[in-house]
C-alpha positions as CSV (number, residue, x, y, z in Angstrom):
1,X,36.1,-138.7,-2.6
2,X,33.4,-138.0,-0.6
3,X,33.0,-138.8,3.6
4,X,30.0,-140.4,5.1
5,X,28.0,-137.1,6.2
6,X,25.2,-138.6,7.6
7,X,24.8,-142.5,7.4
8,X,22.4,-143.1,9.7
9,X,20.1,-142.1,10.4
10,X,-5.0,-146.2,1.7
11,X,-7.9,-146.4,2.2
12,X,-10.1,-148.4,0.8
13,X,-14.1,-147.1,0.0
14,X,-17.3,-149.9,0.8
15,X,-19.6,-149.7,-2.0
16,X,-22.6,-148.2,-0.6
17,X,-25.6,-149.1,-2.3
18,X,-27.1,-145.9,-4.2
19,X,-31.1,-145.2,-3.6
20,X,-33.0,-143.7,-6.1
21,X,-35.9,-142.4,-5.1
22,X,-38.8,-142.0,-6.8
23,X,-42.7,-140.4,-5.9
24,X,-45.6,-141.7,-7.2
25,X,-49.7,-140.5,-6.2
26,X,-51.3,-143.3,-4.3
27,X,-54.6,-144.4,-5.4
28,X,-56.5,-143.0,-2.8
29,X,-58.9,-140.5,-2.1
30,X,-57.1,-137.8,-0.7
31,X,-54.4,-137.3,-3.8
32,X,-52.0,-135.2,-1.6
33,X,-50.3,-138.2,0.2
34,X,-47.6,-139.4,-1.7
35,X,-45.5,-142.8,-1.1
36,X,-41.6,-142.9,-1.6
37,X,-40.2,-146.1,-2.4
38,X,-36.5,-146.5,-2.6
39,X,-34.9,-148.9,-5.3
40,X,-31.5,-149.9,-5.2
41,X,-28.8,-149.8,-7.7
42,X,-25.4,-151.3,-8.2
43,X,-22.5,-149.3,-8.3
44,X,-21.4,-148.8,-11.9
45,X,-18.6,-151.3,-12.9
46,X,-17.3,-148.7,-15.6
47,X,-16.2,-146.2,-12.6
48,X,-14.6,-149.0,-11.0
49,X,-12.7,-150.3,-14.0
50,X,-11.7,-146.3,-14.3
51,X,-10.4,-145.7,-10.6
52,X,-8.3,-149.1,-10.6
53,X,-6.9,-147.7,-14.1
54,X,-5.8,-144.2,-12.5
55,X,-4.2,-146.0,-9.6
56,X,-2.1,-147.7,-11.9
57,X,-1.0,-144.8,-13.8
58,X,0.1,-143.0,-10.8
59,X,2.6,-145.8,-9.7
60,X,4.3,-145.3,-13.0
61,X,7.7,-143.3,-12.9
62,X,7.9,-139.7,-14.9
63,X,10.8,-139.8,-17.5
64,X,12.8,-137.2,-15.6
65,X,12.7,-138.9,-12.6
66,X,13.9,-142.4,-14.4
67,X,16.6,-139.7,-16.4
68,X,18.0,-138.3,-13.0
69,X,18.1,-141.3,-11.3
70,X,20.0,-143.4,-13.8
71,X,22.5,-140.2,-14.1
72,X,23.3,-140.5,-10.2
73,X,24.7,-143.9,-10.4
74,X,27.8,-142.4,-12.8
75,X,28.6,-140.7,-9.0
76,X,30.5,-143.7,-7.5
77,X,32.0,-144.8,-10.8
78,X,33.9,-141.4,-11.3
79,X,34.5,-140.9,-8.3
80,X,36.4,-144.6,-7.8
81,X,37.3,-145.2,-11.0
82,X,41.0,-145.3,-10.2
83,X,40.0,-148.9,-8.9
84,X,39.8,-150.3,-12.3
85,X,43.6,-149.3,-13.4
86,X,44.9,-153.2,-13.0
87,X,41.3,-154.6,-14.8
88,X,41.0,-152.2,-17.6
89,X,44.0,-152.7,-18.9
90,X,43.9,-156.2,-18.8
91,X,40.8,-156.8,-20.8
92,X,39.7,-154.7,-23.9
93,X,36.0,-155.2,-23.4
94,X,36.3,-153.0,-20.6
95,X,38.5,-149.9,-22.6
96,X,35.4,-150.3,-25.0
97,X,32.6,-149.1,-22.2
98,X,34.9,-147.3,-20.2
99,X,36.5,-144.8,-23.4
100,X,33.6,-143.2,-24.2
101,X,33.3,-142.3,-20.2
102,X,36.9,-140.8,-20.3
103,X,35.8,-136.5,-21.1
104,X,33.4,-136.7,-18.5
105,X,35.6,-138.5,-15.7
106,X,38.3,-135.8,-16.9
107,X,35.8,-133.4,-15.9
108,X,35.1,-135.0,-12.5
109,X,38.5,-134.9,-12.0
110,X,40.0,-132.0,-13.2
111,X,39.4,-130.2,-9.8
112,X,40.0,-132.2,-6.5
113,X,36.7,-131.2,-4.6
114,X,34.5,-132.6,-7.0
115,X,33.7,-135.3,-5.3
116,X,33.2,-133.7,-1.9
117,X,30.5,-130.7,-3.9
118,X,28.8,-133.6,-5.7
119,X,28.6,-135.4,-2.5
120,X,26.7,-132.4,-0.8
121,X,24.4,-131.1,-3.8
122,X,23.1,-134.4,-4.1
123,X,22.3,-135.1,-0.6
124,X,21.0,-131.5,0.2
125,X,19.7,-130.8,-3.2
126,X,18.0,-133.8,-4.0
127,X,17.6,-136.7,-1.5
128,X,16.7,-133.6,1.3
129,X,14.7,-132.1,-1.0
130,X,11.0,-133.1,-1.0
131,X,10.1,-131.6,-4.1
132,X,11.5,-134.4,-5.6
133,X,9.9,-137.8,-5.5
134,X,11.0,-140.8,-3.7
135,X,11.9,-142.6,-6.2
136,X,14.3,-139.9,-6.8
137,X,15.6,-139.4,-3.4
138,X,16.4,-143.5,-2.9
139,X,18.5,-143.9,-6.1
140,X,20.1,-140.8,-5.4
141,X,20.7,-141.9,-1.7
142,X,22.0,-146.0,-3.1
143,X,24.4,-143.7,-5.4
144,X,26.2,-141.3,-2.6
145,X,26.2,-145.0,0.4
146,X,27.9,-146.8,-2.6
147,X,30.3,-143.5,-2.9
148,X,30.9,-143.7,1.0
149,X,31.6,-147.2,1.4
150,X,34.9,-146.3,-1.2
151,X,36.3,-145.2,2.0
152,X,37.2,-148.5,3.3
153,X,39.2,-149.9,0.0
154,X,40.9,-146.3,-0.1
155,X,42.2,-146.9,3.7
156,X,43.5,-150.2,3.2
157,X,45.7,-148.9,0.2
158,X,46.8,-146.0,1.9
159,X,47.7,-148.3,4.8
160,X,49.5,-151.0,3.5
161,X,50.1,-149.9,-0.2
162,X,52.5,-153.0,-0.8
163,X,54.8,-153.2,-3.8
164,X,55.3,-156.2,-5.1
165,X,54.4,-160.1,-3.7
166,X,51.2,-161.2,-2.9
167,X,50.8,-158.2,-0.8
168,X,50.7,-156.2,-4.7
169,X,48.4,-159.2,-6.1
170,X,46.1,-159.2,-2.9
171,X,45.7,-155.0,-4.0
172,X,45.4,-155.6,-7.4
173,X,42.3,-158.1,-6.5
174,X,40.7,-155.7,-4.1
175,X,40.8,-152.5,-6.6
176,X,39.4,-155.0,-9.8
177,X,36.8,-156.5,-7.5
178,X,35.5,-152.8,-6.1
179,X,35.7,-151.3,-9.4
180,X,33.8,-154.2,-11.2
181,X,31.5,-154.0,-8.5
182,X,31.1,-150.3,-9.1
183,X,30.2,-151.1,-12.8
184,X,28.0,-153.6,-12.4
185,X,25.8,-151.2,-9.7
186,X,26.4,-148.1,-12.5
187,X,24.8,-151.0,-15.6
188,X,22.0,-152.2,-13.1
189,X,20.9,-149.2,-11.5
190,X,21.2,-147.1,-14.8
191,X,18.9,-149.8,-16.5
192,X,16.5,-150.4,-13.8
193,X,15.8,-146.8,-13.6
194,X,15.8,-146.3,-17.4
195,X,12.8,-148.8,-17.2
196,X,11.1,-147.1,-14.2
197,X,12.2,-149.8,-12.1
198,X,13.4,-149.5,-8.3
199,X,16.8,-151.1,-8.4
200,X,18.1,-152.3,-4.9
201,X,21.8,-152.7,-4.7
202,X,23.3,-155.3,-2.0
203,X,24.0,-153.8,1.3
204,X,23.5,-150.3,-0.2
205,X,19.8,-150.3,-0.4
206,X,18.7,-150.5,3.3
207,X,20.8,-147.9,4.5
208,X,19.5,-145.3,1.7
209,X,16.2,-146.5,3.2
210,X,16.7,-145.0,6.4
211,X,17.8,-142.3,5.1
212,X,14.6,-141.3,2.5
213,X,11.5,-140.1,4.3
């Protein structure tokens, strides 16, 4: 599982009256004086029904940016789904979403620093990475806080690890309740991103904040 690396850390345009202007010979004697007068036009409500269009189009999210940010949120899930081994097998609903996960959290887990290279490609490679957009960046960022914040369910087990009483249902509770919770943020943010959304996860989403430029 991965470690907390670094946790921390329009203008608007006046319409300006257009002039046209336009020469005409005065009826005078001399015919080489000529008189400009200057008529003024509205601005044209076409162009202005155009540029409030544009600006809409460019808040809309890009379909790779909505694909890569829904596909970060599986991070925390694989990474803690060890969580859900008292839930799962209590209620079938849950074996029906979680089966067809199973080859790819065999492949997360097949070699023990998965977790720790996924943690660092996707905070060097994409949420340090400009060249992505932020939209990118924050969703990848909520994905690797959630990740970290497994740290503090994984030292209580290792601490205590109780075997049976209410020390052993007091567990059981904690590692349904984080593993639900890491299913309801991989359902939500997957969704919300799939729909070009900005999904903002409780407690997760202002520390990815501070951390996207």
């Amino acid at each position: 599982m991965a470690t907390a690396y670094l946790l921390s850390s329009p203008s608007s345009f006046k319409s300006i009256p257009k002039t046209h202007y336009s020469t005409s010979l005065l009826p005078l004697k001399n015919p080489s004086f000529l008189s400009f007068t200057t008529t003024p036009t509205t601005p044209n409500p076409s162009k202005r029904l155009i540029l409030c269009k544009s600006k809409k189009n460019d808040e809309n999210i890009d379909a790779p940016d909505r694909l890569i940010s829904a596909i970060c949120y599986f991070y925390p899930l694989f990474d803690g789904i060890q969580y859900g081994k008292y839930v799962i097998n209590q209620f079938t609903p849950l074996q029906l979403i979680i089966q067809p996960l199973i080859p790819a959290i065999k492949v997360f887990q097949s070699f023990p620093l998965n977790g720790v290279l996924v943690f660092f490609t996707l905070y060097f490679v994409v949420v340090r990475n400009q060249n992505f957009s932020r939209y990118v960046r924050f969703n990848t960022m909520q994905a690797i806080v959630l990740d970290i914040l497994l740290i503090f369910p994984d030292l209580l087990e290792r601490s205590f690890n109780p075997k049976d009483g209410i020390g052993l249902d007091l567990m059981m509770s904690l590692d349904s309740t984080v593993f639900l919770f890491l299913l309801v943020s991989l359902i939500y943010g997957s969704y919300s991103c799939a729909l070009g959304q900005v999904p903002r996860l409780p407690i997760v989403a202002e520390a990815a904040e501070r951390q996207v430029l």
